[in-house]
Backbone as a ProteinNet text record, in pm:
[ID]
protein_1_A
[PRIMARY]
XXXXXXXXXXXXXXXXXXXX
[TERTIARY]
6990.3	7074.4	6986.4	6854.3	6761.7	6731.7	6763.1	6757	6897.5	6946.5	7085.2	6984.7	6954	6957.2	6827.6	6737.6	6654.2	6687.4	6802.7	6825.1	6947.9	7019.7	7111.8	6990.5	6899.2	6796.4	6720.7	6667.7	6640.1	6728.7	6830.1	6962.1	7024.2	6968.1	7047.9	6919.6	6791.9	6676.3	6711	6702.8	6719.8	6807.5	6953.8	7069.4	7006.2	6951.8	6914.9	6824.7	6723	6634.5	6696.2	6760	6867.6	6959.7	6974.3	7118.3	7054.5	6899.9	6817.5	6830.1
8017.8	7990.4	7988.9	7993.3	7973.7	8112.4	8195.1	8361.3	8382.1	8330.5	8391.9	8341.3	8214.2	8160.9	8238.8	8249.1	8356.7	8513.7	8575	8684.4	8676.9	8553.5	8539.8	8519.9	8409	8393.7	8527.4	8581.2	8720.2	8813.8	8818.7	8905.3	8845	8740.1	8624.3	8635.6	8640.7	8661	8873.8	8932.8	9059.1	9085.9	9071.4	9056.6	9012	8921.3	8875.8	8898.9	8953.9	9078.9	9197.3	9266.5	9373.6	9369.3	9239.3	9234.6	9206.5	9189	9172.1	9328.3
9531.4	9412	9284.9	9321	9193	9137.7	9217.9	9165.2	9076.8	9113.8	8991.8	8846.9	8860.6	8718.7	8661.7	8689	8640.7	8594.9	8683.5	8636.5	8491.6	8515.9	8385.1	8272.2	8299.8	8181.3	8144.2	8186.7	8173.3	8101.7	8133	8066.7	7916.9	7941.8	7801.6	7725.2	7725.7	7626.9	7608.8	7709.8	7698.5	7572.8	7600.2	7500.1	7388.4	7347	7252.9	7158.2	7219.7	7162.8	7163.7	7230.1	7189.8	7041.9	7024.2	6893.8	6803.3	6792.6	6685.7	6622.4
[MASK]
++++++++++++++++++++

């Protein structure tokens, strides 16, 4: 269950540097 939350955190910094 600790792998989901790393790949959302990953995707949620990703996104986020993307919309910059």
């Amino acid at each position: 269950m600790r792998h989901r939350i790393t790949v959302v955190n990953t995707l949620s910094r990703a996104r986020r540097q993307l919309r910059i």
